[in-house]
C-alpha positions as CSV (number, residue, x, y, z in Angstrom):
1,X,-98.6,-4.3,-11.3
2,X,-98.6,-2.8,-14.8
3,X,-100.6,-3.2,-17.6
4,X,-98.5,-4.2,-21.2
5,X,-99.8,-2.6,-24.5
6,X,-100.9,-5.1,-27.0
7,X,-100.1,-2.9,-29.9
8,X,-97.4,-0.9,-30.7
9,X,-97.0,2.9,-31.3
10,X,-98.9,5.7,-29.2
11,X,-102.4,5.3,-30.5
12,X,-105.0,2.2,-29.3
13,X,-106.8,0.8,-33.0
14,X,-109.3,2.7,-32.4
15,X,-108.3,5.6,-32.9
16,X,-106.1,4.7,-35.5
17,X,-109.2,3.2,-37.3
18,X,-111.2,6.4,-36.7
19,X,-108.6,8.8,-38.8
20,X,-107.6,6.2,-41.2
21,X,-111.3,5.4,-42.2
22,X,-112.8,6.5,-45.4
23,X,-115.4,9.5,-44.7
24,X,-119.4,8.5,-44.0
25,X,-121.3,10.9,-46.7
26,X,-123.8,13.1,-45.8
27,X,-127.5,11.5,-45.9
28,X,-129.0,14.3,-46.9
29,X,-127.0,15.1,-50.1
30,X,-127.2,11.1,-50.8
31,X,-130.5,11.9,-52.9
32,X,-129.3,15.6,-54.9
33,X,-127.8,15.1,-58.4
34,X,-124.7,16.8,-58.0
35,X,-124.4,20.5,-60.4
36,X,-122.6,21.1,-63.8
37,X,-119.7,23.2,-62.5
38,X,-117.5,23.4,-65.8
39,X,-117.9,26.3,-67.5
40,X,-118.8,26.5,-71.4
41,X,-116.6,26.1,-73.2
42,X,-115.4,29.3,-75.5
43,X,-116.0,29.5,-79.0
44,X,-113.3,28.9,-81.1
45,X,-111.4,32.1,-82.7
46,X,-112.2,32.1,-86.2
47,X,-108.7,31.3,-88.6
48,X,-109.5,34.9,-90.4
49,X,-109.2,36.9,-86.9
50,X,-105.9,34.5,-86.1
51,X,-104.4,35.6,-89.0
52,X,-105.3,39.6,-88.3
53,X,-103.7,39.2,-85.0
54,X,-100.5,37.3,-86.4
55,X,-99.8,40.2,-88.9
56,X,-99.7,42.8,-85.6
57,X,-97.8,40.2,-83.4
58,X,-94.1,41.1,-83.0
59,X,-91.3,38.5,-83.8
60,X,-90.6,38.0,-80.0
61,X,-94.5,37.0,-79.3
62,X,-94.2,34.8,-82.4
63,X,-91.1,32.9,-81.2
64,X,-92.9,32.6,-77.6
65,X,-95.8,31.2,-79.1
66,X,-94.3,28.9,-81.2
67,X,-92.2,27.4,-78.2
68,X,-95.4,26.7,-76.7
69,X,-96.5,24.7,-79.5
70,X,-93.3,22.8,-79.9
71,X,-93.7,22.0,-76.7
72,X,-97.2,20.6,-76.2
73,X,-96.7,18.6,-79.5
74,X,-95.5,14.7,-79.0
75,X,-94.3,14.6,-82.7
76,X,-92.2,17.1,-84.8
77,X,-94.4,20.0,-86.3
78,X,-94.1,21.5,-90.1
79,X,-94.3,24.9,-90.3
80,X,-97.6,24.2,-92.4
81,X,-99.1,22.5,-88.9
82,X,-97.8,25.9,-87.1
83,X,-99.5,28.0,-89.5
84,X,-103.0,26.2,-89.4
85,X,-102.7,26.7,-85.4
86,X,-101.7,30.1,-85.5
87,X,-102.5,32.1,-88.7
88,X,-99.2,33.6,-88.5
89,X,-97.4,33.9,-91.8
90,X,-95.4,31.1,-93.0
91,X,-92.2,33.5,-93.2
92,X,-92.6,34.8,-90.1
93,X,-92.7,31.4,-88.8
94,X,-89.6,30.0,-90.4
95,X,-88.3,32.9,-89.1
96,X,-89.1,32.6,-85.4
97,X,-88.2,28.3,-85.8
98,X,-84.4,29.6,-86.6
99,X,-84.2,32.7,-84.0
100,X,-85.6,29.4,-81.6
101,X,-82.9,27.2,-82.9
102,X,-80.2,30.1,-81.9
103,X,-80.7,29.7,-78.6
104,X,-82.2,26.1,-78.3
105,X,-79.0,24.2,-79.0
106,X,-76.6,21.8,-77.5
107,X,-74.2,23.0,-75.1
108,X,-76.2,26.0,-74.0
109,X,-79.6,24.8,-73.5
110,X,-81.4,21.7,-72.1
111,X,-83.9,21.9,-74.5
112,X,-82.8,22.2,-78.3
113,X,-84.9,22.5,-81.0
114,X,-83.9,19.9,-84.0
115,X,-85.1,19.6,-86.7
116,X,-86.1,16.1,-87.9
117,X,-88.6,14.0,-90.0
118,X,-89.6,17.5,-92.0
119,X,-90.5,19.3,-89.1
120,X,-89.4,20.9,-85.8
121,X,-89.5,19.2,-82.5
122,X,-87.9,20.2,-79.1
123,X,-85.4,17.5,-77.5
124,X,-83.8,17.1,-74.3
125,X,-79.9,17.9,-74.5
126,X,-77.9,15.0,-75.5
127,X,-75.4,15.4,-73.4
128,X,-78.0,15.4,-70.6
129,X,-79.3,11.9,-71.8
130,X,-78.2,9.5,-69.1
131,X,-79.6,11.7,-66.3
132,X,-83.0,12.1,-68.2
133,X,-83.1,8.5,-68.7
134,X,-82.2,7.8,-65.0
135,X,-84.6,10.2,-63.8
136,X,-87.4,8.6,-65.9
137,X,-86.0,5.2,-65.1
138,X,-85.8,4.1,-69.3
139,X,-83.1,2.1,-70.5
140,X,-81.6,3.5,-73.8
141,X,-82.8,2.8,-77.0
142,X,-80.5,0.4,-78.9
143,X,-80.8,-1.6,-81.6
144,X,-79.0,-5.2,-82.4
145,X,-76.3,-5.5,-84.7
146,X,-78.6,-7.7,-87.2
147,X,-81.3,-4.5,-87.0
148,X,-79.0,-1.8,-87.7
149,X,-77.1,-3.7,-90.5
150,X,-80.8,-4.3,-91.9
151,X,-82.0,-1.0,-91.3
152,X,-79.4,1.2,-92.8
153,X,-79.6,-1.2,-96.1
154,X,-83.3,0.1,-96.5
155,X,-82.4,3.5,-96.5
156,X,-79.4,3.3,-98.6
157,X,-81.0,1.2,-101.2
158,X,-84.8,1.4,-100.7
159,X,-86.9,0.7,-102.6
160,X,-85.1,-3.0,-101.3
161,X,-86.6,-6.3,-101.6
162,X,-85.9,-9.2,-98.6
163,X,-84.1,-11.3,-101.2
164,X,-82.0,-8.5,-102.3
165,X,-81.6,-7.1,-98.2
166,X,-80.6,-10.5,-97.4
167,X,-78.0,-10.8,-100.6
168,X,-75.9,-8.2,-98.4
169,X,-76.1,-9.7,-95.4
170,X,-75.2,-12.9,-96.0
171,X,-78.3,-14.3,-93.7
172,X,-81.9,-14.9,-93.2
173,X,-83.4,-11.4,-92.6
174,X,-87.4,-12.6,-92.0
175,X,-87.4,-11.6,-88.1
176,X,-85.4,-8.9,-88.3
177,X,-87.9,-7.3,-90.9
178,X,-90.9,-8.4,-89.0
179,X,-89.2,-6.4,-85.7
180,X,-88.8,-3.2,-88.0
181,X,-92.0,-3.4,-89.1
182,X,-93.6,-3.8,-85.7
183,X,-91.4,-0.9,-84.6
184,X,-92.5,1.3,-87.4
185,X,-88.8,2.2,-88.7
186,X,-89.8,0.4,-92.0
187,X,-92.8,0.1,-94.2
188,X,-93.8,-1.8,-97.0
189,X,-94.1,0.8,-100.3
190,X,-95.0,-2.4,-103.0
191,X,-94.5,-5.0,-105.1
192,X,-91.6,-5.3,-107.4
193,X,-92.5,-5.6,-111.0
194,X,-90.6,-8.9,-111.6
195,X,-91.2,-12.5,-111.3
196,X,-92.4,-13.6,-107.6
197,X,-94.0,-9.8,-107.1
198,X,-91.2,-9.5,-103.6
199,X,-92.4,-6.7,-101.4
200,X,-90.4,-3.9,-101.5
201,X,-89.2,-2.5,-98.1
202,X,-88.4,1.7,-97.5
203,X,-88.5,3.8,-93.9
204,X,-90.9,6.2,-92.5
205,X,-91.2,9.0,-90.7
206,X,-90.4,7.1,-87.2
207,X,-86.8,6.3,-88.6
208,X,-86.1,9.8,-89.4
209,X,-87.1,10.5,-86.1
210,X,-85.4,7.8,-84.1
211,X,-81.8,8.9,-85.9
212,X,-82.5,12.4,-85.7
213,X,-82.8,13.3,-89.4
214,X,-84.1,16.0,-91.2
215,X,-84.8,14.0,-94.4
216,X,-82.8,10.7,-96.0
217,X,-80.8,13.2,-97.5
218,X,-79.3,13.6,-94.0
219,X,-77.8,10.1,-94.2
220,X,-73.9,10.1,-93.8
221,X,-71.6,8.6,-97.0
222,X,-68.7,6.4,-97.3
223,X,-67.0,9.8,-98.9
224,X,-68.0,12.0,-95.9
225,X,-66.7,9.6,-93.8
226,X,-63.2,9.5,-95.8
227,X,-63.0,13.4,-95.7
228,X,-63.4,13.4,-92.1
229,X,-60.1,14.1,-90.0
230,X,-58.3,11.6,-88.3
231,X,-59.3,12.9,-84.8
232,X,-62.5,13.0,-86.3
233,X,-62.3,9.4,-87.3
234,X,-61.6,8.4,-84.4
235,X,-65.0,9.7,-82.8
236,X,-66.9,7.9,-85.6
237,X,-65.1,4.7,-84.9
238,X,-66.1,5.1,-81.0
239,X,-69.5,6.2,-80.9
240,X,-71.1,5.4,-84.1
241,X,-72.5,1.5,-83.8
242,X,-69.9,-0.6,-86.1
243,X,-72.9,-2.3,-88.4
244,X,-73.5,0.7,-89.9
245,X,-70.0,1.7,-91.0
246,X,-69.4,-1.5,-92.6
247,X,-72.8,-1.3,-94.4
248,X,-72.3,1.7,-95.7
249,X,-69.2,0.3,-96.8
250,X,-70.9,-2.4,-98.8
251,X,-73.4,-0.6,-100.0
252,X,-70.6,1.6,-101.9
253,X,-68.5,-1.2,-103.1
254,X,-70.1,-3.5,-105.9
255,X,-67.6,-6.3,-105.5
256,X,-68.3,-6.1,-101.9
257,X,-70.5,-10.1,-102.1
258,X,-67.2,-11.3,-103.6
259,X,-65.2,-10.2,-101.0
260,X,-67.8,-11.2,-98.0
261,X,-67.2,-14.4,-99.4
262,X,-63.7,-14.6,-99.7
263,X,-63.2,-13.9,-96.1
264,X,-66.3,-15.9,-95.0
265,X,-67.2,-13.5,-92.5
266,X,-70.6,-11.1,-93.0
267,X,-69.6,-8.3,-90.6
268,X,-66.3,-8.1,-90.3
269,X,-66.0,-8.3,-94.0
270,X,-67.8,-5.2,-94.2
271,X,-66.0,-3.1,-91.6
272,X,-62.4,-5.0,-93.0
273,X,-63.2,-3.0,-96.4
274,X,-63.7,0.1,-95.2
275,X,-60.8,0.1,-92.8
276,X,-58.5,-1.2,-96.1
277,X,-60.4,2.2,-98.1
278,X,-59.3,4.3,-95.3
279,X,-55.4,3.4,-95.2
280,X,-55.4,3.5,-99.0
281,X,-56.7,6.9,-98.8
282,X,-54.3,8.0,-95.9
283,X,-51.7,6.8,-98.7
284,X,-52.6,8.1,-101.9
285,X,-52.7,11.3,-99.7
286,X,-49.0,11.3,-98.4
287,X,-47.9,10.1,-102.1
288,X,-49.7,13.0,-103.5
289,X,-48.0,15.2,-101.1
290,X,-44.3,13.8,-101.4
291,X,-44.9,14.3,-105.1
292,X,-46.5,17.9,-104.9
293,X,-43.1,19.0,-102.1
294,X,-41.2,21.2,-104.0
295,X,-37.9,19.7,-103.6
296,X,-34.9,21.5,-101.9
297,X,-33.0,24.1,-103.3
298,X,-29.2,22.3,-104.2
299,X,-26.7,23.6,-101.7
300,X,-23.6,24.7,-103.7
301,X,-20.2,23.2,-102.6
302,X,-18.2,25.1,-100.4
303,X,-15.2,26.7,-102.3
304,X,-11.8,25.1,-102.1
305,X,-9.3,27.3,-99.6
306,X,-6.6,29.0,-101.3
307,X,-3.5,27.7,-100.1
308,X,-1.4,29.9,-98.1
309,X,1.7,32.4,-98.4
310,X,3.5,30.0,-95.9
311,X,2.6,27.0,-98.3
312,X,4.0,29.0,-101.4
């Protein structure tokens, strides 16, 4: 007759229990306060040595140490923040920031150096984005229609009231704003000087640093986007969220309200514009070049035969 396990696997529970069990402490040491084992720490090197060394350190040491800064940081450094770290001379900084960039960029490393919000910061490769993001399990970063559309207005025409924001727009902007203020892309820089006192609306740094621009000067126009080619075109069309093409387009044209209206659609209205600035521009072009064609030489007419000694 034999004897069935009532548990399954090799081991009985108790032995299980007795290597799974949290360890007993020792009596004996229950009743000794337990010794400082971190060291002190060192003094910090006085800003007048730092700079000493700096003048002595060699251009590769300085890009190598500036790397590591860019790299511990969580927001983008100025080379002013470098310099209070490292005592190195300003120049000599800037310099080592652009040798960085040389090698730091898209397409031939996965860390590139940009440089955004008026200072330098290290970013993964974007064409590496959708494997970062599925490695760190984040979804991407996108904003609604409504937000961009608001958004962009604000740094074309800041300082902006609501009123005037939502004079644009065509709609009630309230929770939009409240949802840009929350996420730190806008601020509130005053109070118009006019009757009511509206709060006036501009972005921060975080905006800068969310689109990836160095400064608001950064910020594409309607005429950029004209000059572009038509293969280029095409890209912007594709990748660049719609809201903020047909902004910018409103922004630009100050009959632009009149025209939302007529076709009694906000968005599209926008978008419908620029599209119609586009083709006029595509034709003015080929006009001006059928006019500027030099035109063919005239062919001269073939001489007449002379008739023949058999005709004679």
């Amino acid at each position: 007759m034999t004897t069935s396990n009532h548990h399954n696997g090799p081991f009985s529970p108790d032995e299980v229990e007795a290597v799974t069990a949290p360890p007993q402490g020792d009596p004996e040491l229950d009743a000794v306060d337990p010794a400082n084992i971190d060291e002190a720490a060192e003094v910090e090197t006085p800003f007048e040595k730092l700079q000493s060394q700096g003048k002595r350190m060699s251009a590769d040491r300085a890009r190598t140490l500036v790397e590591s800064l860019l790299f511990v940081a969580d927001k983008p450094l100025t080379v002013d923040q470098l310099f209070e770290a490292t005592g190195v001379e300003k120049t000599r900084l800037q310099a080592a920031l652009e040798s960085l960039q040389g090698t730091r960029r898209e397409g031939v490393s996965g860390i590139v150096l940009h440089e955004v919000a008026g200072g330098w910061q290290l970013r993964t490769d974007p064409h590496s984005a959708e494997y970062v993001r599925r490695f760190l399990k984040m979804k991407p970063q996108r904003l609604t229609r409504a937000a961009v559309e608001t958004v962009a207005i604000i740094a074309y025409r800041q300082p902006v009231t609501r009123p005037e924001i939502e004079d644009i727009r065509g709609v009630d902007s309230g929770a939009v704003l409240k949802a840009l203020l929350e996420r730190r892309l806008v601020k509130i820089l005053g109070k118009k000087e006019e009757v009511g006192r509206p709060i006036l609306y501009g972005t921060t740094k975080e905006f800068l640093e969310f689109f990836a621009l160095k400064d608001l000067s950064s910020l594409p126009t309607l005429r950029e986007f004209h000059e572009l080619s038509e293969e280029h075109q095409e890209i912007v069309e594709k990748e660049a969220p719609p809201p903020v093409v047909g902004t910018v387009a409103a922004l630009s044209d100050a009959n632009f309200r009149a025209k939302l209206e007529a076709e009694n659609e906000a968005s599209e209205a926008a978008l419908a514009v620029l599209e119609a600035a586009i083709a006029g521009a595509d034709a003015t072009t080929k006009v001006a070049e059928e006019i500027l064609r030099p035109a063919p030489e005239a062919v001269p007419p073939a001489p007449a035969p002379s008739p023949s000694t058999d005709q004679v």
